[in-house]
C-alpha positions in Angstrom: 0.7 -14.1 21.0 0.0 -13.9 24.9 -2.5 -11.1 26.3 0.6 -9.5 27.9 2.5 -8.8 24.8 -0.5 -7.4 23.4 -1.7 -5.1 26.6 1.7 -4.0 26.1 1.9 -3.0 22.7 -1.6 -1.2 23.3 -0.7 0.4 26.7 2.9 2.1 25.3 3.3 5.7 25.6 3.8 7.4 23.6 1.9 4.9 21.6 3.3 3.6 18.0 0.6 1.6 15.5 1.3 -1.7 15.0 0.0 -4.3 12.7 -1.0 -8.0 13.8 -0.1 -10.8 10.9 -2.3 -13.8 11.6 -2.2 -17.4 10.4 -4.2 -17.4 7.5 -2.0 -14.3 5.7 -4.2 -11.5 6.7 -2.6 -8.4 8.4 -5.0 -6.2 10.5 -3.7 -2.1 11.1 -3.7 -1.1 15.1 -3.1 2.7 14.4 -4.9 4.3 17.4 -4.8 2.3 21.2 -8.8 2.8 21.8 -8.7 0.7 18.5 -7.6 -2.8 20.1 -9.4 -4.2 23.1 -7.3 -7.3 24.4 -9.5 -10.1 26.1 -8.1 -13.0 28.0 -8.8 -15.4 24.9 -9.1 -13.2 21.7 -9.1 -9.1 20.8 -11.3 -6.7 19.2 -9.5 -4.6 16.5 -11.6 -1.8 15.4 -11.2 -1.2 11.7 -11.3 2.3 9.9 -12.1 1.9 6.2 -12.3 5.2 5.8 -10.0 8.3 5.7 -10.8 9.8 8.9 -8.2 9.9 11.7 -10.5 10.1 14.6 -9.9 6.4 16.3 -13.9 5.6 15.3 -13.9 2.7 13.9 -16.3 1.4 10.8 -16.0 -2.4 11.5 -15.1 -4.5 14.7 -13.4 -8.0 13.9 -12.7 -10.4 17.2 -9.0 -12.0 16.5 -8.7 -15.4 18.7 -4.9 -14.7 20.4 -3.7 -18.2 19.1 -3.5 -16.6 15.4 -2.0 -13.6 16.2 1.3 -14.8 15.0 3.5 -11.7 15.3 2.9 -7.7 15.9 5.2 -5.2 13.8 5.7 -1.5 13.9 3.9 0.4 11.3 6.7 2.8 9.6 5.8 6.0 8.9 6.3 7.6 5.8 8.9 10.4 5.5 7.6 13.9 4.9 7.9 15.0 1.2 9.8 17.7 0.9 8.4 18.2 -2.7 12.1 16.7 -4.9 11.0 13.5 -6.8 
């Protein structure tokens, strides 16, 4: 992935999450834009572990750009209108 396609994800307004898929199989959730800080070589994705929706994360990880190998919209969830 180039630094541009990330800073562009990240910089969108209104902003929608996204998740990165990486080479080795791993997925990594970008649900708030403070959460993703894209460096010339690599990005820091804040990770929140737990259930707060504050974008704080609880963990840091450092993702080298080269194994980013695509970025996909997180769907949302339809509201339940309480019908199974």
């Amino acid at each position: 992935m180039t630094l541009e396609d990330l800073q562009r994800a990240v910089r969108a307004r209104p902003f929608m999450p996204f998740r990165l898929l990486l080479t080795n199989g791993e997925s990594l959730e970008v649900r708030h834009p403070e959460l993703c800080v894209p460096g010339a070589r690599s990005a820091m994705i804040g990770l929140i572990l737990s259930t707060q929706t504050q974008p704080i994360y609880d963990v840091a990880t450092i993702v080298d750009l080269l194994h980013i190998v695509r970025l996909e919209p997180i769907q949302h969830a339809a509201p339940s209108n309480g019908t199974a």
